[in-house]
Structures are given as C-alpha cells and as structure tokens.
C-alpha positions as YAML, in Angstrom:
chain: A
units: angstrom
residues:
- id: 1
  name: UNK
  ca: [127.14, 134.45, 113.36]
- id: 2
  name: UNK
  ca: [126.68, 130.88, 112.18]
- id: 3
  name: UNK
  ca: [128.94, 128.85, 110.50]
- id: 4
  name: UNK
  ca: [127.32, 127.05, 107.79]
- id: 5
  name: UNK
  ca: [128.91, 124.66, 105.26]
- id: 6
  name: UNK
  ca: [127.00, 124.71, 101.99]
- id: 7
  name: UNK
  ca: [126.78, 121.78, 98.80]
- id: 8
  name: UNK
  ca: [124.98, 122.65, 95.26]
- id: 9
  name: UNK
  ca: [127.66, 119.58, 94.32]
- id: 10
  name: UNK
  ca: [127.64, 121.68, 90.44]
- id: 11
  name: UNK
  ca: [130.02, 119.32, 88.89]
- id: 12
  name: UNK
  ca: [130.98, 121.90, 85.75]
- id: 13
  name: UNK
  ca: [132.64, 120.55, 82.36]
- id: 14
  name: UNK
  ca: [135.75, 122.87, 83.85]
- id: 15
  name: UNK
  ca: [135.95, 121.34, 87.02]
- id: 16
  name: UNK
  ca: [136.08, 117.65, 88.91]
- id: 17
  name: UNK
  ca: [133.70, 114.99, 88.33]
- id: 18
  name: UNK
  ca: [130.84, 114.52, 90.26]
- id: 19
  name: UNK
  ca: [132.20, 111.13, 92.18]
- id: 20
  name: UNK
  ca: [135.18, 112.86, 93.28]
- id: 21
  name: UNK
  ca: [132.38, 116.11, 94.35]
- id: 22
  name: UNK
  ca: [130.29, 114.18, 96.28]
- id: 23
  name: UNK
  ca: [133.26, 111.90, 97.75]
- id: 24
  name: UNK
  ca: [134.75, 115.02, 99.03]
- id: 25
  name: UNK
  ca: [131.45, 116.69, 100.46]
- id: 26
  name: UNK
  ca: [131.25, 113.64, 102.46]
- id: 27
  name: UNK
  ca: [134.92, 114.92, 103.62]
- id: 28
  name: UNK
  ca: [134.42, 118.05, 104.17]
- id: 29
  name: UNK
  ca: [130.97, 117.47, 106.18]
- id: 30
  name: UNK
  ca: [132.95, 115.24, 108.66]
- id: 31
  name: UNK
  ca: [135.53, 118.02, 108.93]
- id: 32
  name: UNK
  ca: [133.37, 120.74, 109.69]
- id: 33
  name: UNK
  ca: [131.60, 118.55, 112.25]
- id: 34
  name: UNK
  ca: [134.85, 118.49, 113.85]
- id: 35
  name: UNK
  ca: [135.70, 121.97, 113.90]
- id: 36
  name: UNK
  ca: [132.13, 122.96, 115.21]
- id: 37
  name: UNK
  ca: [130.35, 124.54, 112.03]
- id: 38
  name: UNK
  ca: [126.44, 124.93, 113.16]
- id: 39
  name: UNK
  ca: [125.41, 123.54, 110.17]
- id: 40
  name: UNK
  ca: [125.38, 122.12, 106.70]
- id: 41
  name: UNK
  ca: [123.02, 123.53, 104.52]
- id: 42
  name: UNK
  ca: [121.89, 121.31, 100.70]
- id: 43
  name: UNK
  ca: [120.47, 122.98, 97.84]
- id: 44
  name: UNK
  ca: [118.08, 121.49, 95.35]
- id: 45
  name: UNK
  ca: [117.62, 122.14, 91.34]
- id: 46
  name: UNK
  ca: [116.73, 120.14, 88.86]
- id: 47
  name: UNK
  ca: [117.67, 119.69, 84.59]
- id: 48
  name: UNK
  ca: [120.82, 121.60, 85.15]
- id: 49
  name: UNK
  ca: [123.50, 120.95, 82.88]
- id: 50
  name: UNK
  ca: [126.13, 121.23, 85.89]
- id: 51
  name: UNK
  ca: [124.29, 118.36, 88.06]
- id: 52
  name: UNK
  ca: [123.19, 120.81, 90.54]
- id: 53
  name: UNK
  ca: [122.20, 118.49, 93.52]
- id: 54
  name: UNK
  ca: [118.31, 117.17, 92.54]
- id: 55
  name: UNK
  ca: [118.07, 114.93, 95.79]
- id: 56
  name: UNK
  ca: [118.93, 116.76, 99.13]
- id: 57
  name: UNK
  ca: [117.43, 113.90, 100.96]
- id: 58
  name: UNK
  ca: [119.85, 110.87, 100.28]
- id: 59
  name: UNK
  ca: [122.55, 113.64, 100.46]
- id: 60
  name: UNK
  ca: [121.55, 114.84, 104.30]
- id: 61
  name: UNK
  ca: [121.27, 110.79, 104.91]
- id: 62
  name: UNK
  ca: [124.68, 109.99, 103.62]
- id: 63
  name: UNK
  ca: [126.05, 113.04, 105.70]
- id: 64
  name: UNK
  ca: [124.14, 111.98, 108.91]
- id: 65
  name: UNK
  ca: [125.82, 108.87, 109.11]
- id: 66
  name: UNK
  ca: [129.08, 110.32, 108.62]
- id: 67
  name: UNK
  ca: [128.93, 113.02, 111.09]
- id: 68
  name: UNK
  ca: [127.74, 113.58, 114.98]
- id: 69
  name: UNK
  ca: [126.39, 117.00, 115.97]
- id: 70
  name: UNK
  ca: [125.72, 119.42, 112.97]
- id: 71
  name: UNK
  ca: [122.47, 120.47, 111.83]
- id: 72
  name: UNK
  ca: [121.55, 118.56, 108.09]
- id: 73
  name: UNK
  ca: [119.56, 121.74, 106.46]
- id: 74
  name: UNK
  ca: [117.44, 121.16, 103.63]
- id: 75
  name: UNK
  ca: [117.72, 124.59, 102.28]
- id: 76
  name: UNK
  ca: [115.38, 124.61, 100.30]
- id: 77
  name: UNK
  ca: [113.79, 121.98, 99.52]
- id: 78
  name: UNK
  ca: [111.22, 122.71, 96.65]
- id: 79
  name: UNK
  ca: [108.20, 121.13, 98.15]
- id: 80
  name: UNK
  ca: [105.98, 121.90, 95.27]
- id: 81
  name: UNK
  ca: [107.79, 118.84, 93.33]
- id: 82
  name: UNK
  ca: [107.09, 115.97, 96.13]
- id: 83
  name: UNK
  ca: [104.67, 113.72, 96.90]
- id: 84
  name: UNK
  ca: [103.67, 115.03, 100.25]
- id: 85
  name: UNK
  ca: [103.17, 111.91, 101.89]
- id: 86
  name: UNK
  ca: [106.07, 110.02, 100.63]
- id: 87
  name: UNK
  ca: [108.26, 113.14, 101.40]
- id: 88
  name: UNK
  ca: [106.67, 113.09, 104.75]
- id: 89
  name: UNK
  ca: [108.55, 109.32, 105.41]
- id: 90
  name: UNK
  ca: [111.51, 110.07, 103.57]
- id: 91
  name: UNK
  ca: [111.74, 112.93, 106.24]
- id: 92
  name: UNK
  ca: [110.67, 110.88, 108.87]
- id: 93
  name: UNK
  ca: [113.14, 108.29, 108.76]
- id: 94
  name: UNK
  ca: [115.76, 111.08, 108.25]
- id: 95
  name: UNK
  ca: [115.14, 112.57, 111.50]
- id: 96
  name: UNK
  ca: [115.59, 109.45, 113.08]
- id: 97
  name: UNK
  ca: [119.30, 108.39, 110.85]
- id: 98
  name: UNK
  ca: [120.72, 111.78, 111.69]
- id: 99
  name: UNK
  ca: [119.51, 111.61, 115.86]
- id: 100
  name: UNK
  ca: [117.36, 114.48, 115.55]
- id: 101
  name: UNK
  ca: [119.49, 116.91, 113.63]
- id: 102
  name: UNK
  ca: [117.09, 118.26, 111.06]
- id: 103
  name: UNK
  ca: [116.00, 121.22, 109.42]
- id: 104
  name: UNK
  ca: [113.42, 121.39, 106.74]
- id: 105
  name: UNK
  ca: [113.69, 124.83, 105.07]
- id: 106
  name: UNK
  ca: [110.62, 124.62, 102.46]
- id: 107
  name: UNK
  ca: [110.53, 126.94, 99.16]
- id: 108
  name: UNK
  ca: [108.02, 127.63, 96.88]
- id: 109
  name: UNK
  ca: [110.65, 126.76, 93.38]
- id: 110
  name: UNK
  ca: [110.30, 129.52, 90.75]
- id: 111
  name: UNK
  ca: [111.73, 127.46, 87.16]
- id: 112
  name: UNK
  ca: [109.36, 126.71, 85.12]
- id: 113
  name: UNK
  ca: [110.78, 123.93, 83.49]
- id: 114
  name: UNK
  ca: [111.14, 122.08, 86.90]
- id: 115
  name: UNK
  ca: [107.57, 122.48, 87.22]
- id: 116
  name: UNK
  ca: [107.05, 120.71, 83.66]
- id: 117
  name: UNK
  ca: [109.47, 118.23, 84.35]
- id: 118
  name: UNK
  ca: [107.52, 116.99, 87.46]
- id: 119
  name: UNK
  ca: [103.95, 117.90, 86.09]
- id: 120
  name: UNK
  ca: [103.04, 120.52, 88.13]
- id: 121
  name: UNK
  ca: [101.91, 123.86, 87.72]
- id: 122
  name: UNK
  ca: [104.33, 126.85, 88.73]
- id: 123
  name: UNK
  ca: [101.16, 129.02, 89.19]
- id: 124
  name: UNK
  ca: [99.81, 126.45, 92.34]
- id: 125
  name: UNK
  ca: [103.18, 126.45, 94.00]
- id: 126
  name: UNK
  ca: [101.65, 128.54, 96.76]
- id: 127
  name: UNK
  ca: [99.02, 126.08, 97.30]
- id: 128
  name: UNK
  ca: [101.08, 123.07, 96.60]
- id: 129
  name: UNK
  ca: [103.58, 123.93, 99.23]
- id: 130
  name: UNK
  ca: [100.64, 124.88, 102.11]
- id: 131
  name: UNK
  ca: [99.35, 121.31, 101.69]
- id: 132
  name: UNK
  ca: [103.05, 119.89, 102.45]
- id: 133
  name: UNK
  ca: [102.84, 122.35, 105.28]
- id: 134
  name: UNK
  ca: [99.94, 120.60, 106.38]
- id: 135
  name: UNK
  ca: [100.40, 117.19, 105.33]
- id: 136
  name: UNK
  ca: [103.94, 116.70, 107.09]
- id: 137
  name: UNK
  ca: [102.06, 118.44, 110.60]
- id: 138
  name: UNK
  ca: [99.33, 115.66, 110.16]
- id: 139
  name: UNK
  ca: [101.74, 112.74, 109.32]
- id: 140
  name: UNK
  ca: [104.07, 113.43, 112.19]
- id: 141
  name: UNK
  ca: [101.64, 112.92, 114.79]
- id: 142
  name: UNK
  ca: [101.74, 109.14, 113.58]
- id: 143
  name: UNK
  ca: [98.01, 109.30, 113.92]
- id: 144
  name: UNK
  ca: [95.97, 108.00, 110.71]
- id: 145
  name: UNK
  ca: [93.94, 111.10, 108.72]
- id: 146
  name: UNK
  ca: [92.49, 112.34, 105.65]
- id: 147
  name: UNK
  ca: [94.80, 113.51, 102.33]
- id: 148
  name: UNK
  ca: [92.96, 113.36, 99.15]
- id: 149
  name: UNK
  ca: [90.11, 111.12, 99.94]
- id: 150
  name: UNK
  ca: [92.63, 108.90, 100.89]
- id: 151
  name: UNK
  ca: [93.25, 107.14, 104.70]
- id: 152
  name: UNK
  ca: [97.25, 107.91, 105.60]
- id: 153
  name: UNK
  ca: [99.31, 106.74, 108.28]
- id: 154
  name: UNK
  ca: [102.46, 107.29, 108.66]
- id: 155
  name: UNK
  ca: [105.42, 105.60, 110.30]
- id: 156
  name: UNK
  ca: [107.64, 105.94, 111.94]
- id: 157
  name: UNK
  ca: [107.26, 108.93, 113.64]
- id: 158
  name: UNK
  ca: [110.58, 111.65, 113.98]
- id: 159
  name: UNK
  ca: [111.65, 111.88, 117.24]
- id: 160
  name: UNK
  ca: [111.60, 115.01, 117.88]
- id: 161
  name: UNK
  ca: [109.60, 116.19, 115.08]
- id: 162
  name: UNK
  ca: [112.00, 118.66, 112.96]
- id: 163
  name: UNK
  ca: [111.16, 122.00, 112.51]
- id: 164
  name: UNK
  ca: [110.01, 123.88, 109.33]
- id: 165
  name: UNK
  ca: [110.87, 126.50, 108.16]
- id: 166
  name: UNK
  ca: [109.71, 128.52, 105.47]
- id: 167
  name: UNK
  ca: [112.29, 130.23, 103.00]
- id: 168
  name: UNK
  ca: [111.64, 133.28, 100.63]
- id: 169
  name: UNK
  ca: [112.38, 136.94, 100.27]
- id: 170
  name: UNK
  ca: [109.28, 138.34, 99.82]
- id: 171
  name: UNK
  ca: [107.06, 140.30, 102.77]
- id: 172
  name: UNK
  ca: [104.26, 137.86, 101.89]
- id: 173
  name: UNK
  ca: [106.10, 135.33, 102.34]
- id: 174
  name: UNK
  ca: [107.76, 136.33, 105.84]
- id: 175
  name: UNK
  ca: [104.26, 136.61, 107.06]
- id: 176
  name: UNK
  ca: [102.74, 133.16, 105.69]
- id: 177
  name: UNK
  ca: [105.81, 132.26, 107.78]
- id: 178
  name: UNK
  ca: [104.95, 133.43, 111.03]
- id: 179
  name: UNK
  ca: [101.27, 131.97, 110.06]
- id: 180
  name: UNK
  ca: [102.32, 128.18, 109.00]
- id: 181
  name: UNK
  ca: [106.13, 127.89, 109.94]
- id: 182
  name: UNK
  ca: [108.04, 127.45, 113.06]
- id: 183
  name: UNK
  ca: [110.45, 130.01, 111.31]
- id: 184
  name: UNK
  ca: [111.23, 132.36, 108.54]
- id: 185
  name: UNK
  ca: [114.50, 131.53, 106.76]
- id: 186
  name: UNK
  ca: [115.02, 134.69, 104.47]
- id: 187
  name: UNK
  ca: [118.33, 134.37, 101.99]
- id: 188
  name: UNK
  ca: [119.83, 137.50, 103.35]
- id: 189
  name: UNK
  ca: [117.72, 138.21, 105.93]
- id: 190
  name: UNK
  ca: [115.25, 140.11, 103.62]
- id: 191
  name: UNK
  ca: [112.19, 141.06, 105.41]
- id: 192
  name: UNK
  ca: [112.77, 139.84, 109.24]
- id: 193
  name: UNK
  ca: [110.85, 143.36, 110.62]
- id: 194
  name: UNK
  ca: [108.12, 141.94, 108.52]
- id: 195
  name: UNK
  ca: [107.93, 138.66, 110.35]
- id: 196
  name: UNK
  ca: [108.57, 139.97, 113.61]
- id: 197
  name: UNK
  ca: [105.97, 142.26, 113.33]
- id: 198
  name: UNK
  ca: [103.47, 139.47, 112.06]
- id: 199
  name: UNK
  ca: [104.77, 137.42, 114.81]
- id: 200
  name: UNK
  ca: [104.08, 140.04, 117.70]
- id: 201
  name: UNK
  ca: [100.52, 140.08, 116.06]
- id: 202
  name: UNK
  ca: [99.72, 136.66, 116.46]
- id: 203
  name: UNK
  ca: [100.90, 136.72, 120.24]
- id: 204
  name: UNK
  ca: [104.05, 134.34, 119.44]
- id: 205
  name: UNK
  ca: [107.13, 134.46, 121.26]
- id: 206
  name: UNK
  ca: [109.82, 137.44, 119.69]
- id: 207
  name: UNK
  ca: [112.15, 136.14, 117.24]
- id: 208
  name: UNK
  ca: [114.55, 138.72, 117.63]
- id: 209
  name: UNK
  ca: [115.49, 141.91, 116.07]
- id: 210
  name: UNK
  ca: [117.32, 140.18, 113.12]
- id: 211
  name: UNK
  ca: [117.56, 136.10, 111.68]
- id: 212
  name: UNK
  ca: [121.04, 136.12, 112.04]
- id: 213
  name: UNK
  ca: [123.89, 138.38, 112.15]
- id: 214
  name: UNK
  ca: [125.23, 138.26, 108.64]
- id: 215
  name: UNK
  ca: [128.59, 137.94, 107.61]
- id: 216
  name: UNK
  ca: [130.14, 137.21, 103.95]
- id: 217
  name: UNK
  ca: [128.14, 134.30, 102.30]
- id: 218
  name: UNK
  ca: [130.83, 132.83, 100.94]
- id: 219
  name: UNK
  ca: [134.81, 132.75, 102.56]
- id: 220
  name: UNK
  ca: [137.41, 131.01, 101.21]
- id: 221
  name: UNK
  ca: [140.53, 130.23, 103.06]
- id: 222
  name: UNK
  ca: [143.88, 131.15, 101.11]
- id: 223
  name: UNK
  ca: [147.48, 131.80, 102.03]
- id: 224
  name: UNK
  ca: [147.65, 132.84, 98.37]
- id: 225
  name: UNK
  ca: [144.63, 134.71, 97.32]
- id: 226
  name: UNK
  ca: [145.25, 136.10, 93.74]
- id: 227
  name: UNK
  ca: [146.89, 132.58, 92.82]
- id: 228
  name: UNK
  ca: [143.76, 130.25, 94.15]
- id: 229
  name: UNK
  ca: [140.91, 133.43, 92.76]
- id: 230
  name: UNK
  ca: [142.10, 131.84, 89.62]
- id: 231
  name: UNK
  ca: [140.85, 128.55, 90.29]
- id: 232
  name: UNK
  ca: [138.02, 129.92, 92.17]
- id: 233
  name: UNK
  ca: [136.75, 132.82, 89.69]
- id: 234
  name: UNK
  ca: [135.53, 130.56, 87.22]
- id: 235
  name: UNK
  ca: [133.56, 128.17, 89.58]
- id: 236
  name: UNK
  ca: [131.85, 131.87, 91.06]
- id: 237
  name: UNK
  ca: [131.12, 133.36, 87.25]
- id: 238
  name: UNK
  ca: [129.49, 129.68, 86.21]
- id: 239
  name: UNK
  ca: [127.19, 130.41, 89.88]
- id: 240
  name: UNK
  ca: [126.12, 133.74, 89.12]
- id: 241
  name: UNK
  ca: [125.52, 132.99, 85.23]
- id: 242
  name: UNK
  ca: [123.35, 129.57, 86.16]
- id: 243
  name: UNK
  ca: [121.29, 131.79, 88.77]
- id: 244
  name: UNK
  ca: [120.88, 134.67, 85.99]
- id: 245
  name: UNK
  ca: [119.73, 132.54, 83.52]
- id: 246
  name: UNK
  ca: [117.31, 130.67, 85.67]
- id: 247
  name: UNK
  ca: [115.62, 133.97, 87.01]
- id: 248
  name: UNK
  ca: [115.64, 134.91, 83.66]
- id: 249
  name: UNK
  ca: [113.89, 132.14, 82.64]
- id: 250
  name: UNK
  ca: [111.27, 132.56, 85.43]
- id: 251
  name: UNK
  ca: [110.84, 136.35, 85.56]
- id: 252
  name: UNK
  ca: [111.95, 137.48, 82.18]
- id: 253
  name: UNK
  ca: [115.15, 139.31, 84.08]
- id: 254
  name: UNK
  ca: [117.61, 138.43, 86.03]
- id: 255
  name: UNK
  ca: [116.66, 138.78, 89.96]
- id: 256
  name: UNK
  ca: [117.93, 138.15, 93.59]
- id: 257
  name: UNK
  ca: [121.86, 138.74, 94.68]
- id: 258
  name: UNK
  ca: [122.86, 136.94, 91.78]
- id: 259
  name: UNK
  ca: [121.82, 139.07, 88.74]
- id: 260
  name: UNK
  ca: [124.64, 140.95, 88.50]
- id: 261
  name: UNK
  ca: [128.07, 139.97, 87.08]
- id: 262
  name: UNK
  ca: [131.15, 138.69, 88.48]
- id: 263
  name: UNK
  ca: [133.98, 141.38, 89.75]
- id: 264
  name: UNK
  ca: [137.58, 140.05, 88.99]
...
C-alpha cells in the first residue's frame, strides 16, 4: 500500500485562505517526508471558484526544496493545456531541483471551459497529449530535433529522465499506456488486466497483477471523530459537488467516484 499525501490547495469561502493553504502544504510535505509517506501527489484545474491548484509545477518545486526523499507526483497534469516544449524545461529543471524525484502522471483534461480558456480544442486532447508524449521523449535526449517546422534543443537535460505515466480510467486508455507510457496510473485501479494484458502483448516486462493494493483514498486521523466530521464534512460535500458539476459540465451527467452525494 502506498502512502501518498495529496494537495488540490481548494481554498473555499468556508474555509482558510489560500496563504495560510499553501503555507501549511509546505508543512505538511516536510512532515510526511519525515514520517516516510512514498509520495506527494498535486492536482491541476483551472477557473475554479475554490482556487483549485492551476500550477502543479512551481508547487512540486517549492516542495522539492523543502523536502529530501519523497516522490513530487504530478497527478495529473493536463498536458493538452501546455506548450510542449516549454513544459518540457519547466520539467527538466524540476527533475534536477527535486534530485531526481519525479513523476509525470499525464491526463487527457475533460472541462470544456479549460480548453476555451487556453484555446484549445477538447476534441484534439488525444492528439494534443501524444505529441507531449513525444515531444518530452525527444527533448530529454538533449539532442536538437524537429517540432513544428521548428529546430528545438533543449537544456538542461533531467538526470535521470522521469518517468511518464499515463492516467485515465478508460480500457483505451490503459492500452495507449502500455503503447506510449512507462506506466498506467488508473484512479482506482480501473482497468489494470487491460494493461497487463496489452503489456504481455507487446513483450514488456509484467507489471503485476494489480497497480497498487488499494486502501481508503482518503484517512483522516481523529481522537474525536464525530466532533472533527464536522469540520471535515463540509470541505468533502464542496469536493464531491465541484467534481459533479464539472463532469456534468463535460458529459452532461455526473461521472467517476464522485457523482454521487455525500453520506453524513
């Protein structure tokens, strides 16, 4: 089981500002890389009225520096939105702040209005996020080649060169994974038999019969648990209503382990 620390730093009209959230995710990371947690794992959204994190890069920097051994997880980040060869240096030098510690989980994004917002085009997302694929494996090689039309180079290059890892539920997507990725990074571990399989097809080595063995997603730590659920419940409802509402927005229902309501 891993031990994973995660920050969407939502900074809610209900709850602390967002200097005192990110303040005390800088904490909380050096804590955690005290105690031995495998890994800290950064969201990304954009436009959301909470201030759901919008720049997981500057946040894995600031929480390299802080901390030692744990893995800085980009998870995911919505390649579709970037610049491939700019994100391909911000990576790079990354890497190298944080000693080698991380992991680039790449999603496809599914909001439409992120897509506006950056002017791109949720219906090339697929092919958006193969060209980062592709651009990031050329860049990292530090060798100059062809993006565009254009001559790249890019420098300097990660030592070692971090993996990536593709994230998504769908079967299509575990076996794109097992085509492009050096790993499938399913939510829940949705469709790991699928990328096995498509892995033992292509001749690669067996990831195992499962990605991980899953525990609760999220744990709090109380010595008075009805008292602090009703500091907590609130914080959990505004989660699974923000998720709803974005699927929503994107599918015309509400998807995924979030689209149902809260239990008190």
């Amino acid at each position: 089981m891993e031990f994973v620390v995660s920050f969407d730093m939502r900074a809610p009209a209900f709850g602390a500002p967002a200097d005192r959230l990110y303040a005390a995710a800088l904490d909380i990371s050096v804590w955690a890389d005290r105690l031995g947690f495998q890994a800290i794992g950064l969201g990304e959204h954009h436009a959301s009225d909470d201030g759901y994190l919008p720049s997981p890069i500057p946040m894995a920097a600031a929480i390299a520096a802080r901390t030692k051994q744990i893995i800085l997880r980009s998870n995911v980040l919505l390649a579709p939105l970037y610049e491939p060869v700019k994100l391909a240096e911000d990576l790079a030098v990354l890497q190298l702040i944080s000693g080698g510690r991380l992991q680039v989980v790449i999603g496809a994004g599914y909001r439409p209005y992120e897509f506006e917002m950056f002017g791109k085009r949720r219906e090339d997302r697929k092919a958006l996020y193969l060209e980062t694929f592709n651009v990031l494996r050329q860049a990292w090689t530090g060798q100059e080649f062809d993006h565009q039309g254009r001559k790249v180079t890019v420098t300097p290059v990660p030592k070692p060169t971090p993996p990536l890892l593709l994230g998504g539920a769908h079967p299509a997507v575990a076996r794109r994974a097992a085509a492009i990725a050096d790993g499938y990074y399913p939510p829940a571990g949705e469709n790991w038999d699928v990328y096995r399989e498509a892995c033992l097809t292509r001749g690669l080595a067996d990831p195992g019969e499962s990605a991980f063995p899953l525990g609760p997603i999220f744990t709090h730590i109380s010595n008075d648990p009805e008292a602090d659920w009703q500091t907590i419940a609130p914080h959990v409802a505004h989660c699974v209503q923000s998720y709803g509402d974005w699927t929503i927005e994107a599918y015309g229902k509400a998807a995924g382990p979030f689209a149902a309501n809260v239990d008190p």
